[in-house]
N, C-alpha and C positions, 0 to 999 in steps of 0.2 A: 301576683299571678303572672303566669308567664306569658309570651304572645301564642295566639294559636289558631292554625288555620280555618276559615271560616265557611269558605266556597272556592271550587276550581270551576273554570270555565273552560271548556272546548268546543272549539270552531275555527279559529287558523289552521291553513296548510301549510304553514310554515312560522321558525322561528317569530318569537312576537320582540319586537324591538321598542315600542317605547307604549308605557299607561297613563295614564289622568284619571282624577274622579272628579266631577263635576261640583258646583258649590255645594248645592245640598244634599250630595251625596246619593242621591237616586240614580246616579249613571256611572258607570266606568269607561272609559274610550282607552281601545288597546290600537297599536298599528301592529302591521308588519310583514314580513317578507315574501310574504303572498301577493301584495299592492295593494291589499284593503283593510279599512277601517272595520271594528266593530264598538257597535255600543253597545254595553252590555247593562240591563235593570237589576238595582238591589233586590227589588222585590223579586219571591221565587215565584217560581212557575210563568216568570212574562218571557218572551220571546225577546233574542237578542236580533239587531239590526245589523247587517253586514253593507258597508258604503263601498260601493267599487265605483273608479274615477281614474286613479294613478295609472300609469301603463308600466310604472317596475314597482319597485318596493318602498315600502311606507316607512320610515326610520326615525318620526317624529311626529306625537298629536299633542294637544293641550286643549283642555275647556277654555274657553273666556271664563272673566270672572263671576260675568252672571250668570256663565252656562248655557246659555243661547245658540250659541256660537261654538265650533270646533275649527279651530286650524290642523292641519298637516304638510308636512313636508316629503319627500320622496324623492328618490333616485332618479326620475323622471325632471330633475331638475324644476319641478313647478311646486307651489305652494297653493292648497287649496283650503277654502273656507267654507264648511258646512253647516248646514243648518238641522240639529241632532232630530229629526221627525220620521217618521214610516216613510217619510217620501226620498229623504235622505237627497236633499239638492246641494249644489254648489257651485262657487265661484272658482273660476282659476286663475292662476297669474303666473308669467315663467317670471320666478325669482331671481333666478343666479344660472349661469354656464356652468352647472356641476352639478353633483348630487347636492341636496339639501338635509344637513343632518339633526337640524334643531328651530325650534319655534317655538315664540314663546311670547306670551301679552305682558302687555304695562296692566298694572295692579288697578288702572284707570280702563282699560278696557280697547285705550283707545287709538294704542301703539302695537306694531307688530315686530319683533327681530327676529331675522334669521342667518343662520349660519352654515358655511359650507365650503364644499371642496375645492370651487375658487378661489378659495384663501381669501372670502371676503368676510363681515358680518355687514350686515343690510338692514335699515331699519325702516318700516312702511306705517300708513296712516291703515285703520282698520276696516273705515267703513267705504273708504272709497278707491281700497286697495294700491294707493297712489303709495310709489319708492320718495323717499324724502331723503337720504342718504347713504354711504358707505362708511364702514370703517376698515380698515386695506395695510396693516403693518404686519402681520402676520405670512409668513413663509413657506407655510405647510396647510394640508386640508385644516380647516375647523370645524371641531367637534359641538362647541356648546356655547350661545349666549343666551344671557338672561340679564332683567333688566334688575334693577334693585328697586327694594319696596317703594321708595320712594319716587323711582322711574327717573331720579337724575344721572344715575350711575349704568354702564354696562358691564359685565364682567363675557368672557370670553376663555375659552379653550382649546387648543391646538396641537395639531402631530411635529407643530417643531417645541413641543416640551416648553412652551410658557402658558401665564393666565393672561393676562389681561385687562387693566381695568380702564374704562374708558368715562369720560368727560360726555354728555348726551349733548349739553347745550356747543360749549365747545367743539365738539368732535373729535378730540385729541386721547390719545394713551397717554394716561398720567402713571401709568407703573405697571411696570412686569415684571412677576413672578417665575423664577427661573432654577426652582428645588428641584422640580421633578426630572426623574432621570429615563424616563419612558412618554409614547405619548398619553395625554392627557383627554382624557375620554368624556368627563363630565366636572361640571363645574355649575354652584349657583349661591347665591345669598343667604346668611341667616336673616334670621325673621326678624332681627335689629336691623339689619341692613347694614353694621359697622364690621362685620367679618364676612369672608367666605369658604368656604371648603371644596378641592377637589380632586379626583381619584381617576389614579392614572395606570398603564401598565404597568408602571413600576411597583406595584401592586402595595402602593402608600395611598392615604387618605391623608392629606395635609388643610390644615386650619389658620387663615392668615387674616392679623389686623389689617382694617382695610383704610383707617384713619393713618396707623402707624408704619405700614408698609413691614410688616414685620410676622415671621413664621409662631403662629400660639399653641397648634398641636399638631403633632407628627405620628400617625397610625400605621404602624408597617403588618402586612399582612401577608399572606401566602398564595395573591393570585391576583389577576388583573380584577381592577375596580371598573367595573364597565357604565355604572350609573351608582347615584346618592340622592338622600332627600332629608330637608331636615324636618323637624318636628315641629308644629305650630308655636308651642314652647319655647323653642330654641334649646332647651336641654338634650335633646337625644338628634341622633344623628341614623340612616339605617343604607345601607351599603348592598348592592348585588353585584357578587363576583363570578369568574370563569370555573370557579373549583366549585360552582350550583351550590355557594351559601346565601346569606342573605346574613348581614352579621349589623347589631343594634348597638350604636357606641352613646355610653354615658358621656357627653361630656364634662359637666361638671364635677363627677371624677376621674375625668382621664381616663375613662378604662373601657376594654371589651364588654357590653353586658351581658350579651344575646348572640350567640353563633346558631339559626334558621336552614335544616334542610328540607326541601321539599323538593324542588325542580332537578330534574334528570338533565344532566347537561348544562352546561352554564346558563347563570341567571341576568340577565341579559338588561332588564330594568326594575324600577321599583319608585316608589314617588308616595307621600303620605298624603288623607284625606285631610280638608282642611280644617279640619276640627282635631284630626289627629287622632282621632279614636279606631281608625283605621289605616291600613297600607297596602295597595298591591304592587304584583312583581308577575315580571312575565321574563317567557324562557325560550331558549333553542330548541326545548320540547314540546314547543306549540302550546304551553298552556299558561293563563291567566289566574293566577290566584291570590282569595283577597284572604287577609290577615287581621284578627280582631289586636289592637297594641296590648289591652290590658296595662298598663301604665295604671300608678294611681293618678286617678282624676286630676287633685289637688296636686296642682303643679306648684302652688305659691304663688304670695302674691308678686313678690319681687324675686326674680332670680340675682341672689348676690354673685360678685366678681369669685375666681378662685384659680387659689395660684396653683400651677400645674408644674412640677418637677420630675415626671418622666412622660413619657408615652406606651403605647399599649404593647410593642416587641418588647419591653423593658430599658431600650436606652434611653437616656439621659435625654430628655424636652428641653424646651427654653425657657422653662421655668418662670415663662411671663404671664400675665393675667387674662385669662379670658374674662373681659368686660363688656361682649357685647349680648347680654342678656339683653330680655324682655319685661315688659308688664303685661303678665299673662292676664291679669284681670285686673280690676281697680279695687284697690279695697273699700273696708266697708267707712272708714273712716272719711272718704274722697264721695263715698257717697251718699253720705249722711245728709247730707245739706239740699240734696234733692226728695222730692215725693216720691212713693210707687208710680202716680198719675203722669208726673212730665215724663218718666224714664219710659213709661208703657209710649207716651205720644213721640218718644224720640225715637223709640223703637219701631212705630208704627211707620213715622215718616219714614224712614231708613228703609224701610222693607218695602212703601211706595217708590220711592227714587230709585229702587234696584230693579225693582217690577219693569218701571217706565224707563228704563238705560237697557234691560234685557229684551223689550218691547221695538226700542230703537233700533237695536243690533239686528234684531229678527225684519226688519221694515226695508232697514237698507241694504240688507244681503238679500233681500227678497226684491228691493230696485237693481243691485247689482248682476243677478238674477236673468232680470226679464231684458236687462240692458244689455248682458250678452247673447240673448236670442235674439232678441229685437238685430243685432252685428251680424247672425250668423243668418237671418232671414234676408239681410239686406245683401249679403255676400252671394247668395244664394238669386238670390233677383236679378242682381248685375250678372252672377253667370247664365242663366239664361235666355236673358237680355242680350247675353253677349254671343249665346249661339243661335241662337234666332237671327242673328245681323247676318252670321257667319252662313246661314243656311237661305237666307235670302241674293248677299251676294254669290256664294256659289249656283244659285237657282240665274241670277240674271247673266253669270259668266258664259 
């Protein structure tokens, strides 16, 4: 079955620049060129939350991994931390001397990177908004970092036409990427975390080993790739371009599957649910729309290697192996040896530890919070402390 649209939302007054869908999938967060957030409820008929905070435009959000938690980035050069409620509160931090174009959590919950016009990427602690480092080799604005699943790796995007890949412990660029012939607009990890993919003006999608430093597929298209996202799978891949497609690439055959019109005007973002049974995509036409995959479910249990000898314009690929599949599930053989009882108590535990980390997240944005009232009350004290001086000595002059 094919993909097909589910729900459109409107409420920006402007261009929507970047979506997330939360872990469980009950929220969407769109930004954009208006300066505000919104969240928006799967469920119909709930009313969607509009967060206003930025003073220019909104260019990048992400859920935490519990969902607790929203970061954004903005043109206002600051990066802010929300807590997704009716009350719609937050923290702020100035990131970077430039626009901020990208933000994005460690899989741990517990790391922040951002990326931006400085030509820097910048990596912070989450809960107590603390800068822990730079990373500063880059020559031109940057577009995109993201960390790898594993949160040892960085990968990185840029308008002087490379990727990126950075060492976390180290600090160091251990290789750059330097096919693309336009800037480089987005960029992020498969779900193996041994390749990446990114889509640039030069209106290619390129797929590169990240073990072997080496190009695995080459997608030439007919327009700028302005954002990509892969599939929980690692099998499919899905793209939003200037020419307002939204185009769905098979990987594991090498091919175009799905060429997606919906948005008037170029399609500006797009990002899959993390279950992957959904994906939205926002536009220059101010609207958010979410898309059912229809994929068949069964994705397998192992995604096998496969060798690829063209790419999808039709010229000749590098004919090397895309191996960085996934295990989308465990088979049933791996889980033979266990009960229905321990897997329900593992499952259980699992889903308390995530409770109590999304409980945490909520506590200390809620100290971070009261910490910066508490600065602005105290700021506030001494200024009228300080004109009370000012109005007594001019009273004794």
């Amino acid at each position: 079955e094919d993909p097909s649209l589910e729900r459109h939302f409107k409420g920006h007054r402007d261009a929507v620049t970047s979506v997330d869908f939360s872990c469980a999938k009950k929220q969407l967060v769109s930004g954009s060129m208006d300066s505000s957030l919104m969240i928006w409820s799967m469920k119909p008929q709930m009313r969607a939350y509009r967060f206003m905070g930025h003073k220019d435009a909104v260019l990048c959000v992400q859920f935490s991994p519990s969902g607790h938690l929203v970061a954004s980035g903005s043109r206002d050069k600051t990066v802010r931390l929300w807590i997704p409620s009716v009350k719609g509160e937050s923290t702020v931090f100035k990131a970077h001397t430039a626009t901020v174009r990208s933000v994005h959590f460690s899989s741990d919950g517990q790391s922040l990177v951002t990326a931006s016009d400085d030509k820097t990427v910048k990596v912070w602690t989450v809960h107590r908004q603390k800068f822990l480092f730079s990373l500063s080799q880059h020559i031109n604005w940057v577009r995109c970092a993201r960390f790898s699943p594993d949160g040892r790796l960085i990968v990185s995007s840029s308008d002087d036409k490379t990727v990126k890949l950075w060492d976390k412990t180290s600090r160091e660029c251990i290789h750059s990427f330097c096919e693309h012939g336009g800037f480089v607009n987005h960029v992020d990890f498969h779900p193996s975390g041994n390749c990446i993919a990114a889509g640039s003006t030069d209106s290619t999608v390129k797929l590169w080993d990240v073990r072997m430093n080496r190009l695995l597929q080459h997608y030439q298209g007919n327009s700028v790739v302005n954002s990509l996202s892969f599939h929980p799978s690692g099998n499919y891949l899905v793209t939003a371009s200037s020419d307002s497609t939204l185009k769905i690439l098979d990987l594991l055959e090498g091919r175009l599957l799905y060429t997606l019109h919906g948005h008037q005007g170029p399609a500006t973002c797009v990002a899959f649910s993390r279950d992957g049974d959904f994906f939205a995509s926002g536009g220059s036409d101010e609207q958010v729309m979410v898309w059912k995959t229809n994929f068949d479910t069964d994705y397998g249990d192992v995604v096998k290697p496969q060798k690829y000898g063209s790419s999808v314009d039709g010229t000749h690929g590098t004919g090397s192996e895309m191996d960085c599949a996934i295990h989308h599930k465990k088979t049933k053989t791996q889980d033979s040896g266990r009960t229905q009882e321990q897997q329900e108590e593992e499952t259980s535990l699992a889903n308390t530890l995530e409770h109590i980390m999304g409980q945490l997240d909520v506590l200390t944005q809620t100290v971070s919070i009261l910490e910066q009232r508490l600065t602005l009350t105290e700021d506030k004290l001494k200024e009228c402390l300080e004109n009370q001086q000012k109005i007594i000595q001019n009273k004794t002059n």
